[in-house]
C-alpha positions in Angstrom: 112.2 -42.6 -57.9 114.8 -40.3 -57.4 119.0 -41.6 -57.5 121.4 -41.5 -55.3 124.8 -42.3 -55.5 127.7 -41.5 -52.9 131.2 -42.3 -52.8 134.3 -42.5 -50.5 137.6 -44.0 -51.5 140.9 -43.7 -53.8 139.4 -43.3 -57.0 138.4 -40.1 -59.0 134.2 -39.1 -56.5 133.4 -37.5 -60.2 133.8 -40.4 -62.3 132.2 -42.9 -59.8 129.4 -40.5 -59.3 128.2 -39.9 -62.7 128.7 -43.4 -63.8 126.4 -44.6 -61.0 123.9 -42.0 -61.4 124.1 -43.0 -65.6 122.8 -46.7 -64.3 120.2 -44.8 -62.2 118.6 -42.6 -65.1 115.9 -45.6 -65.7 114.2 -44.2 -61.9 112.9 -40.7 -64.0 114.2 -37.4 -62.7 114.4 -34.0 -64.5 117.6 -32.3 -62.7 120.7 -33.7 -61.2 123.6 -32.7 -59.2 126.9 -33.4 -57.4 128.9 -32.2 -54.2 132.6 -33.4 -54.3 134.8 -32.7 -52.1 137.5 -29.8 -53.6 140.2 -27.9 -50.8 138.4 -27.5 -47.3 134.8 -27.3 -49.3 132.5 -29.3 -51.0 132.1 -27.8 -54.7 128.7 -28.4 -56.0 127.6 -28.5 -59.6 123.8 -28.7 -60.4 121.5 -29.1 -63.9 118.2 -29.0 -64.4 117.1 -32.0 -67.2 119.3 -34.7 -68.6 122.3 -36.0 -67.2 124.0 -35.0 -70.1 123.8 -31.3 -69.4 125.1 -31.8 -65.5 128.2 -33.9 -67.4 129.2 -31.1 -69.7 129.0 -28.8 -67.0 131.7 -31.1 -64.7 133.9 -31.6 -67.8 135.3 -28.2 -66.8 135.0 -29.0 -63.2 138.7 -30.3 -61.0 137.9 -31.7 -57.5 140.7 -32.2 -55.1 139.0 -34.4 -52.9 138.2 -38.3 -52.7 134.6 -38.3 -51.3 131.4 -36.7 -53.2 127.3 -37.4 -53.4 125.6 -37.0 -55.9 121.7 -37.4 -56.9 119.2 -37.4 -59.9 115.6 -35.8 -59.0 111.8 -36.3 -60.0 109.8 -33.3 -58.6 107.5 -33.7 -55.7 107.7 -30.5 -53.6 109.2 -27.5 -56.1 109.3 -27.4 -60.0 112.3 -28.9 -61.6 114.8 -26.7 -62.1 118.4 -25.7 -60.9 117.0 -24.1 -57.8 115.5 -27.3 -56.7 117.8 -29.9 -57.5 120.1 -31.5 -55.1 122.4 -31.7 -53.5 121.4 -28.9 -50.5 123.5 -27.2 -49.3 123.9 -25.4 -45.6 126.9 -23.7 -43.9 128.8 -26.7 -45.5 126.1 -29.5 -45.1 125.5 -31.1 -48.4 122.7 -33.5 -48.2 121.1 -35.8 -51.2 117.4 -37.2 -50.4 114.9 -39.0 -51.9 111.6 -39.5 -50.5 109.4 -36.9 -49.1 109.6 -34.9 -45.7 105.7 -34.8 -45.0 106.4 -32.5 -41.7 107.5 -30.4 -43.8 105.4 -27.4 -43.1 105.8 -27.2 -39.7 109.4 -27.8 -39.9 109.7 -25.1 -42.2 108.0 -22.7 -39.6 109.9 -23.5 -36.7 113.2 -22.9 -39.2 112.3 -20.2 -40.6 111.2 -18.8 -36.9 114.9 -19.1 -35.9 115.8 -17.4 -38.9 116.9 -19.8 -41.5 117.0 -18.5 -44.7 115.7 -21.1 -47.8 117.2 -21.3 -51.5 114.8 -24.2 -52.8 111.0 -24.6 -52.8 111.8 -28.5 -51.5 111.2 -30.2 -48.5 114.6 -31.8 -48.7 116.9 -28.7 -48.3 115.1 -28.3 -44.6 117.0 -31.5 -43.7 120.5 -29.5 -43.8 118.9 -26.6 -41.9 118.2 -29.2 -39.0 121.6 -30.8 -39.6 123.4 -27.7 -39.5 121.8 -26.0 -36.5 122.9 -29.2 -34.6 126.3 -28.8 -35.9 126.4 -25.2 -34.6 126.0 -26.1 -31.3 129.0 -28.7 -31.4 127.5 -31.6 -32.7 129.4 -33.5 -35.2 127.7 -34.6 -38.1 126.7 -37.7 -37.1 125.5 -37.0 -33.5 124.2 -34.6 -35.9 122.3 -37.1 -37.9 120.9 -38.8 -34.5 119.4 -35.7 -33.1 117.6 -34.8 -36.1 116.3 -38.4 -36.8 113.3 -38.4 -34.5 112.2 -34.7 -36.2 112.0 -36.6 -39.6 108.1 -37.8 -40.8 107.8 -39.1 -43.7 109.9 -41.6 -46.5 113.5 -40.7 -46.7 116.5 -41.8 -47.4 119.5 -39.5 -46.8 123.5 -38.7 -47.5 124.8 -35.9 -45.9 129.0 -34.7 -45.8 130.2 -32.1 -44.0 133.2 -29.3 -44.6 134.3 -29.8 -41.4 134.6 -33.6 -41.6 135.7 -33.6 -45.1 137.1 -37.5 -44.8 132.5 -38.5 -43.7 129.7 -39.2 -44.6 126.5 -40.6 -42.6 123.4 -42.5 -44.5 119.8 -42.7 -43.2 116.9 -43.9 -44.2 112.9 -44.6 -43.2 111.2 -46.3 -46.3 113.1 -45.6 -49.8 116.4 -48.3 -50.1 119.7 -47.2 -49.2 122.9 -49.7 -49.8 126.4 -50.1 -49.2 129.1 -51.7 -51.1 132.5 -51.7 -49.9 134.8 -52.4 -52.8 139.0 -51.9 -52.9 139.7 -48.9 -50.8 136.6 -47.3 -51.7 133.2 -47.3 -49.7 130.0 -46.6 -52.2 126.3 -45.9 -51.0 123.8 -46.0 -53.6 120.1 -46.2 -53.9 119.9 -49.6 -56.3 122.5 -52.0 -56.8 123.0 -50.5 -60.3 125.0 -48.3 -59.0 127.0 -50.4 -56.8 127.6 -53.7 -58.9 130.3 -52.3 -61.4 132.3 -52.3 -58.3 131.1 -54.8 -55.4 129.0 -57.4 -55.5 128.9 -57.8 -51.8 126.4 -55.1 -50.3 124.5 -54.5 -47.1 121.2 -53.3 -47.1 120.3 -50.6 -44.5 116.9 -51.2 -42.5 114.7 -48.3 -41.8 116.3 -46.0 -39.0 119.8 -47.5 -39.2 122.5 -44.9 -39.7 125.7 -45.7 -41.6 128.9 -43.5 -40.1 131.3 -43.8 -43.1 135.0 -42.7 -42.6 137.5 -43.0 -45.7 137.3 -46.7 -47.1 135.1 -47.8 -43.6 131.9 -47.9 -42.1 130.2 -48.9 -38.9 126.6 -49.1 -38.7 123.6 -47.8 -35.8 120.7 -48.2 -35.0 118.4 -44.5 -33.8 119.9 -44.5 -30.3 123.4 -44.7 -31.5 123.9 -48.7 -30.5 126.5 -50.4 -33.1 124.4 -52.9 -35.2 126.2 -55.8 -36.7 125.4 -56.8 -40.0 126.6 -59.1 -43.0 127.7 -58.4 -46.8 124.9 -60.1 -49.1 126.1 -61.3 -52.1 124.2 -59.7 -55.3 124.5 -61.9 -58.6 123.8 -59.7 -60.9 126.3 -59.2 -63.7 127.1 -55.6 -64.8 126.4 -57.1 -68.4 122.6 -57.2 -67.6 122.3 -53.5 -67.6 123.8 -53.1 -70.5 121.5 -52.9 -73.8 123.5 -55.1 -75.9 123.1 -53.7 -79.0 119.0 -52.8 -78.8 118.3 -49.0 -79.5 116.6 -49.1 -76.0 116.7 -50.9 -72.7 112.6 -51.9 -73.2 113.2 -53.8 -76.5 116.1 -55.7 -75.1 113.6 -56.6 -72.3 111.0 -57.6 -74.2 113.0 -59.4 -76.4 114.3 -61.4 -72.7 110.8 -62.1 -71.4 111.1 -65.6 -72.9 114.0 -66.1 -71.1 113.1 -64.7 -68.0 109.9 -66.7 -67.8 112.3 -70.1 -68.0 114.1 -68.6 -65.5 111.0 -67.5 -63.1 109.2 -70.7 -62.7 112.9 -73.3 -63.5 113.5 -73.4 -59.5 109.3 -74.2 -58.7 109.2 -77.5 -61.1 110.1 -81.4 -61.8 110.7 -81.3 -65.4 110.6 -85.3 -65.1 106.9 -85.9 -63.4 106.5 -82.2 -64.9 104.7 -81.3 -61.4 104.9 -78.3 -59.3 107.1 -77.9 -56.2 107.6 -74.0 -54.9 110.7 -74.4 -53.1 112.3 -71.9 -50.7 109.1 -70.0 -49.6 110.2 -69.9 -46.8 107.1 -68.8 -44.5 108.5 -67.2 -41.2 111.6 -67.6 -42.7 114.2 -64.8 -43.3 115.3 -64.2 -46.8 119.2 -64.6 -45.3 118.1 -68.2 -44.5 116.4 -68.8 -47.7 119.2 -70.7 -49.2 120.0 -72.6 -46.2 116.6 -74.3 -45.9 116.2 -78.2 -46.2 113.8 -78.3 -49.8 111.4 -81.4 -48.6 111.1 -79.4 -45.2 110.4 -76.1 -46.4 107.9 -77.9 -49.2 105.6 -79.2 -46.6 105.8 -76.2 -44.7 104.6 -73.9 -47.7 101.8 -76.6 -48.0 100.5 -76.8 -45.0 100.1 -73.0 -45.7 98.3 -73.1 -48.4 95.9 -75.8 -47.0 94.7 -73.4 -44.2 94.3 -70.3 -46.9 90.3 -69.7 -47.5 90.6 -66.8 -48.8 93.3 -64.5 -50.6 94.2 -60.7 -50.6 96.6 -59.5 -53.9 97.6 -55.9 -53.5 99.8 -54.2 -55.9 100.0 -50.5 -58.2 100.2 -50.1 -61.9 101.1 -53.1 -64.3 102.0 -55.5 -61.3 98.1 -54.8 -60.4 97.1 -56.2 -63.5 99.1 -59.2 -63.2 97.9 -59.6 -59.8 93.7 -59.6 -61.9 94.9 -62.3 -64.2 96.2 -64.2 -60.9 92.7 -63.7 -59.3 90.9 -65.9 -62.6 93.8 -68.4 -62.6 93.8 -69.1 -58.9 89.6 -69.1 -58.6 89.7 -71.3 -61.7 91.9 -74.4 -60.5 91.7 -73.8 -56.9 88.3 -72.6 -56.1 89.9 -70.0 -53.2 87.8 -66.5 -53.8 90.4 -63.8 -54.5 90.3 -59.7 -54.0 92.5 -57.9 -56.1 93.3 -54.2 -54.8 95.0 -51.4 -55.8 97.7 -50.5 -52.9 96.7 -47.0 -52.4 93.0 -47.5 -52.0 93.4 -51.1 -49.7 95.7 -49.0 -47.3 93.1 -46.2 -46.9 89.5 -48.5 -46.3 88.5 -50.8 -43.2 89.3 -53.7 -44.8 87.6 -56.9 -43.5 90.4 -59.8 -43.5 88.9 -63.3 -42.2 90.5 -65.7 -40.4 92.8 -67.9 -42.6 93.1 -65.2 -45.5 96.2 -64.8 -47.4 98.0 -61.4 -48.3 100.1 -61.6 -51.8 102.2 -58.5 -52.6 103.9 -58.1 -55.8 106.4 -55.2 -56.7 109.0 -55.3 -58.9 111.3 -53.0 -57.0 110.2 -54.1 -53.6 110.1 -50.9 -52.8 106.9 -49.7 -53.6 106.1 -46.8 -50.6 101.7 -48.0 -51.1 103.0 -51.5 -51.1 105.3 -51.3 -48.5 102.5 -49.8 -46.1 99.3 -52.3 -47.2 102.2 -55.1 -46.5 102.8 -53.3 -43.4 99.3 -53.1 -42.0 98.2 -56.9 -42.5 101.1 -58.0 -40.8 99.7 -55.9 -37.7 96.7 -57.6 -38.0 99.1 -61.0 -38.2 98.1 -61.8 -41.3 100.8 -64.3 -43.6 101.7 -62.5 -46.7 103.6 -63.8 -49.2 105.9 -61.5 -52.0 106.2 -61.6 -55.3 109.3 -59.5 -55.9 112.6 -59.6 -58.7 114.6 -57.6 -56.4 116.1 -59.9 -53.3 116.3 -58.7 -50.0 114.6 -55.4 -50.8 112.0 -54.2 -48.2 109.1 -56.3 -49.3 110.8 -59.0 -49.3 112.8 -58.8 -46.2 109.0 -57.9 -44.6 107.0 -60.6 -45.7 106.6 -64.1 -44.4 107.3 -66.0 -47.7 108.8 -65.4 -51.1 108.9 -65.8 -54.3 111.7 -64.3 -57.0 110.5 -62.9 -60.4 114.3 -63.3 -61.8 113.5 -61.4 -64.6 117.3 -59.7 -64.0 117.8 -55.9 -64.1 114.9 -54.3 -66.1 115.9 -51.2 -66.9 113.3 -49.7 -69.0 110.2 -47.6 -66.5 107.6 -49.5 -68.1 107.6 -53.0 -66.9 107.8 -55.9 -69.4 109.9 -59.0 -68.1 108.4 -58.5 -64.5 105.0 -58.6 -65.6 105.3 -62.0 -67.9 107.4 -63.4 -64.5 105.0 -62.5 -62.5 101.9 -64.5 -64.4 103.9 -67.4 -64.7 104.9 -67.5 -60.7 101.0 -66.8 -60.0 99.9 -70.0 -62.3 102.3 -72.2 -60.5 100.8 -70.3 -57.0 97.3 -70.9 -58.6 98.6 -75.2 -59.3 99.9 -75.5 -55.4 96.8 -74.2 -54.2 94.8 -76.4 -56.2 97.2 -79.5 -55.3 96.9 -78.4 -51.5 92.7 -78.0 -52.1 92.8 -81.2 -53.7 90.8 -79.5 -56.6 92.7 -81.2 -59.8 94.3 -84.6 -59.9 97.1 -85.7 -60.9 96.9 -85.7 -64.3 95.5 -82.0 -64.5 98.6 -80.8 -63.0 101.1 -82.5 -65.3 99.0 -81.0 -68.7 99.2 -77.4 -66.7 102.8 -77.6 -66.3 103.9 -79.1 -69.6 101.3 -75.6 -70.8 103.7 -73.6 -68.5 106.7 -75.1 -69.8 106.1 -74.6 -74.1 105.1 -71.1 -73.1 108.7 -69.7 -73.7 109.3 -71.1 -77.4 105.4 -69.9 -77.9 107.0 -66.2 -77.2 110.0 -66.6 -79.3 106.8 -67.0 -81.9 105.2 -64.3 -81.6 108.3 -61.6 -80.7 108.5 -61.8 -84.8 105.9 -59.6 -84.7 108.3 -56.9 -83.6 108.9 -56.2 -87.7 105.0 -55.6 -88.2 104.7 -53.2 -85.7 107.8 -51.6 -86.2 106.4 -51.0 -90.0 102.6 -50.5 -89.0 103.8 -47.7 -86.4 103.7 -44.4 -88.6 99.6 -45.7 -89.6 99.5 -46.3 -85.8 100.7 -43.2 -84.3 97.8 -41.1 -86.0 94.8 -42.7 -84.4 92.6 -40.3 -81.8 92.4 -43.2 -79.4 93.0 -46.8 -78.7 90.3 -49.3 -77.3 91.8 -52.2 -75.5 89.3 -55.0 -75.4 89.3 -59.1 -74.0 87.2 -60.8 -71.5 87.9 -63.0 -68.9 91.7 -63.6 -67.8 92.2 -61.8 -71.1 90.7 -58.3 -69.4 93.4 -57.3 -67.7 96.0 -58.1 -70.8 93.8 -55.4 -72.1 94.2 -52.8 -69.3 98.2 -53.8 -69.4 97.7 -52.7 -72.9 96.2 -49.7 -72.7 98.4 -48.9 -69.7 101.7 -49.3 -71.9 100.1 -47.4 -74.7 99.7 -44.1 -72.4 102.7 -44.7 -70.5 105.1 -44.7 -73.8 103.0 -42.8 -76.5 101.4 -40.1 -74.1 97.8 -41.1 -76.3 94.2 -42.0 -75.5 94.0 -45.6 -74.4 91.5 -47.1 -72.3 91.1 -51.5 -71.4 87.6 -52.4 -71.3 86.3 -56.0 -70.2 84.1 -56.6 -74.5 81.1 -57.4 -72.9 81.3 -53.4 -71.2 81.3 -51.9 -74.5 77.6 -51.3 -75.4 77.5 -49.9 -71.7 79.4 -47.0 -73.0 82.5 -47.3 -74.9 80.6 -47.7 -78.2 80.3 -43.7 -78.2 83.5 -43.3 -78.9 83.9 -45.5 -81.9 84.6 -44.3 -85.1 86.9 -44.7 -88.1 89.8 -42.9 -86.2 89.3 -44.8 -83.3 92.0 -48.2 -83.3 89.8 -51.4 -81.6 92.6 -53.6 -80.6 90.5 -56.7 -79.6 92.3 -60.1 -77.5 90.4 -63.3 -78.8 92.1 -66.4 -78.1 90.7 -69.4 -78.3 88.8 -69.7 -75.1 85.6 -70.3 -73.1 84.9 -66.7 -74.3 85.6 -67.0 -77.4 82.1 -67.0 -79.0 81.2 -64.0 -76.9 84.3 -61.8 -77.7 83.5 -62.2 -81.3 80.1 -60.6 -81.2 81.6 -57.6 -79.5 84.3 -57.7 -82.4 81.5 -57.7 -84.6 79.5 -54.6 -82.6 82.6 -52.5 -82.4 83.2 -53.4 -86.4 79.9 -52.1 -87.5 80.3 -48.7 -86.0 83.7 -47.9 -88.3 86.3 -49.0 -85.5 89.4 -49.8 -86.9 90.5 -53.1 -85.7 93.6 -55.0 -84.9 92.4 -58.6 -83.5 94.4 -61.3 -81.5 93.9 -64.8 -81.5 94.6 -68.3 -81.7 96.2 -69.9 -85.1 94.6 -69.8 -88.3 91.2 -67.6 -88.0 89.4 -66.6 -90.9 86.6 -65.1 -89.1 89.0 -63.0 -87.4 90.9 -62.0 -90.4 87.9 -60.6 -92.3 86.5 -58.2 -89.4 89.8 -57.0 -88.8 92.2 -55.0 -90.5 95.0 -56.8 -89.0 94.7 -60.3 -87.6 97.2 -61.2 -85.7 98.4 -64.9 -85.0 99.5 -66.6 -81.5 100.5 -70.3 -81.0 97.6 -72.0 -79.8 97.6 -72.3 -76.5 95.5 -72.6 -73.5 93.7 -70.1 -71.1 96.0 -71.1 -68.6 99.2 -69.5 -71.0 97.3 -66.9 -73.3 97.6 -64.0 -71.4 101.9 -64.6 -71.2 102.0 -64.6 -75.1 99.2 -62.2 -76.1 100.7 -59.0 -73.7 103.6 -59.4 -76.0 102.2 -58.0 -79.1 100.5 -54.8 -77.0 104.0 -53.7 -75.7 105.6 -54.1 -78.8 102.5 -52.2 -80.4 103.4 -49.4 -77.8 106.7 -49.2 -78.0 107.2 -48.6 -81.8 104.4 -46.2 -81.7 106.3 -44.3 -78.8 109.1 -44.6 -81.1 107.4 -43.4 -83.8 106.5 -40.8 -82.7 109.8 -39.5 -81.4 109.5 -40.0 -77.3 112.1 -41.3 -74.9 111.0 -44.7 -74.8 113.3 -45.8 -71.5 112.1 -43.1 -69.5 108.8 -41.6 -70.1 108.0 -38.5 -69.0 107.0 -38.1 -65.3 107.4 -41.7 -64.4 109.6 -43.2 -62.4 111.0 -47.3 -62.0 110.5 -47.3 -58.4 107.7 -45.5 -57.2 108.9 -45.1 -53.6 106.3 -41.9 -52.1 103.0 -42.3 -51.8 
């Protein structure tokens, strides 16, 4: 969610700072703000809205010093505005924080009982009150740091300087990611790698309540009591070049325009494009994700298998579009594998008794990794020592690093808030999941598997097919934009393309868009239908196909305006609908990878159309790291 971006070295703190914080702008916020160091004080500079505003404010700003924090913020405790953005700042504490403090109320009290004064409405400023009253008894700041630690409930990660150590800075965290990258006489503390990779490649990830001490271009790491913790530099191959839009007016089209791409790239390491048969190599169950590249590939192969032989039952939790993708897994995986699946939202499976049997599975998938409801459901099967497995495009973030096995999205940096990349990754990851469990269950031969996989592997020139229709929407988006609503219809595994759709629709355009499974519609839906209502109805070629049709047809005769999807040449189609649109044909088992293309590109001109900041919607964030 928020950004945070801290820096220690030779170079020019204000440069550093606001370039890292530009990289971060995809998170959402609506204020930002910077302490740098300047004489024996840390000069801060603060803007509520765009980072744009906070940069023409430091254009007339000098800093003396070589060490400064800085921070972009999305609300959660206080409006946006001025007042609340960070950094904080207390008798010469500056602190940046993301998260939220959830004792907040109480510490507030107790504070405010001693007679601290507040300047913010937001939980985070309390954290330089604590710091600061530690200090005045003769603390420095990071003894500081320790004391307060144990005060701290909630997610948070933290940078905090002090006047009176103008050459320090100390990082802690407890849930949202904080990392270091130590480049040429510079030390840089980020929350993404963003931030960090223009500079270092080589990065160490700090584990909930580890506190970093940095000093000039140096850093030693603790654990809560103070005990040095020895750690390595990861290597991060990501190239700054990825984050760059390369020409596309916004980060989301140059994503969606990569997803072919990144699909080649998601499920290249999991097959034998000679016997064209699955292999998921470096799961690693029980593995760390440090040893993931060390592992011997025939020995960590029949180690994932004789997994997935014991699994009877499976458990996909996720939030928001990787939810979706986790539905379409649930018909995949029940289809060829015969394994019953649940699919849950995080935020509800955290909060009921769940009921996990004996040999059950636990899948997470998060883009990020970092997803707070995510993060906890993953956390609460593994107390009940269940395996999990996580389906992730950020290595070595917290999900990762927690779960037992892994599997890599490498979709590359997505920039833009509302997923695209990820999502396609993640189906194509979740059919080869969905072909191992069925090779493991001995539920399809030989043969099955080889036409499954030579499906998987035309599916990236089938979306180089149909990203051409990127001109028809961009054309068709001024009609678009003035429709009341949007119905998002399919059935089967083509359901939850249809809630993916209607999700993108209200994420981008801010209008009236609802997925429904077709055969739901007469149950309801069919109230709302009416000449400025848009029907945008998924009917591949499929099982369903017959079915879907006749809901076409219902939702036709009540004045919907329809925009249909299917397979090839379909006249039927074409004369109920006002626009018939074609995808390669293709099998169930691919369908859902090419038809989500058209919806997000049907969202994102719309959104354009209609004026809105596509990247960065408003209040949404990338990585949605508080409950």
């Amino acid at each position: 969610m928020c950004g945070i971006v801290g820096y220690s070295g030779s170079g020019s703190p204000k440069q550093v700072i606001l370039e890292g914080l530009k990289t971060l702008e995809y998170r959402g916020y609506d204020s930002a703000g910077v302490a740098i160091l300047d004489g024996n004080h840390f000069k801060r500079v603060r803007a509520e809205g765009k980072l744009n505003i906070l940069q023409e404010k430091l254009n007339q700003e000098n800093f003396s010093g070589k060490i400064g924090i800085g921070h972009t913020r999305w609300a959660t405790h206080g409006k946006p505005s001025e007042r609340n953005a960070h950094p904080h700042c207390v008798k010469g504490i500056s602190i940046v924080h993301n998260g939220i403090i959830e004792n907040y109320a109480d510490l507030r009290e107790e504070l405010k009982a001693s007679g601290s004064e507040f300047h913010s409405d937001t939980d985070s400023e309390l954290v330089a009150h604590l710091i600061s009253a530690e200090v005045d008894l003769g603390h420095c700041l990071f003894e500081s740091v320790l004391k307060i630690l144990p005060k701290l409930e909630g997610a948070f990660s933290i940078l905090a300087v002090s006047a009176d150590q103008p050459d320090e800075m100390v990082a802690f965290k407890n849930g949202p990611p904080l990392i270091i990258g130590q480049a040429n006489d510079a030390i840089i503390v980020a929350s993404d790698v963003q931030a960090i990779i223009k500079h270092t490649k080589e990065v160490i990830y700090l584990n909930d309540f580890e506190v970093a001490h940095l000093k000039g271009s140096d850093f030693k790491l603790f654990d809560r009591e103070g005990k040095v913790v020895a750690k390595k530099f990861v290597h991060i191959d990501w190239s700054p070049e990825q984050v760059e839009k390369q020409g596309y007016p916004h980060y989301m089209l140059k994503e969606i325009f990569e997803q072919p791409r990144a699909v080649a790239s998601a499920i290249d390491p999991h097959i034998d494009l000679n016997e064209h048969k699955v292999f998921l190599n470096r799961l690693g169950f029980g593995r760390s994700v440090e040893e993931l590249d060390k592992l011997d590939l025939a020995q960590d192969y029949q180690n994932t298998v004789q997994q997935l032989k014991k699994v009877e039952r499976i458990f996909i939790v996720a939030c928001g579009t990787s939810y979706y993708a986790g539905m379409v897994g649930k018909y995949v995986i029940e289809k060829l594998s015969r394994i019953p699946v649940e699919v849950d939202i995080a935020s509800e499976f955290r909060y009921r008794d769940i009921v996990i049997p004996e040999n059950s599975m636990f899948i997470t998938i998060s883009q990020s990794g970092e997803t707070a409801d995510t993060l906890a459901a993953l956390r609460m099967v593994k107390a009940m020592r269940v395996p999990s497995l996580s389906i992730c495009n950020v290595k070595r973030s917290t999900i990762d690093r927690e779960a037992d096995g892994h599997m890599y999205m490498n979709a590359g940096a997505e920039i833009g808030v509302a997923s695209t990349k990820a999502f396609v990754c993640t189906l194509s990851l979740l059919n080869l999941l969905a072909l191992s469990l069925a090779k493991a269950k001995e539920t399809i031969d030989e043969a099955s598997e080889q036409k499954w996989v030579r499906e998987l592997l035309s599916s990236p020139s089938q979306m180089e097919t149909v990203l051409a229709y990127d001109k028809f929407f961009a054309k068709a988006s001024d009609t678009l934009k003035k429709y009341r609503g949007f119905l998002y219809m399919g059935r089967g595994v083509n359901y939850p393309i249809a809630l993916e759709g209607a999700l993108k629709l209200k994420e981008l355009a801010y209008m009236h868009a609802e997925g429904y499974a077709s055969g739901e519609m007469k149950h309801g839906p069919l109230a709302l239908i009416d000449e400025s209502m848009c029907i945008v109805m998924l009917a591949p070629s499929d099982d369903l196909y017959e079915k879907t049709v006749s809901n076409l047809e219902e939702a036709k005769a009540r004045g919907g305006e329809v925009i249909s999807i299917g397979s090839g040449e379909n006249q039927k189609l074409r004369d109920v609908s006002k626009h018939y649109l074609s995808l390669p044909n293709a099998s169930w088992f691919v369908n859902p990878i090419l038809e989500v293309i058209p919806l997000q590109l049907l969202a994102y001109h719309v959104a354009d159309a209609l004026g809105h900041d596509v990247d960065q919607p408003r209040n949404l964030a990338k990585s949605v790291t508080v409950e």
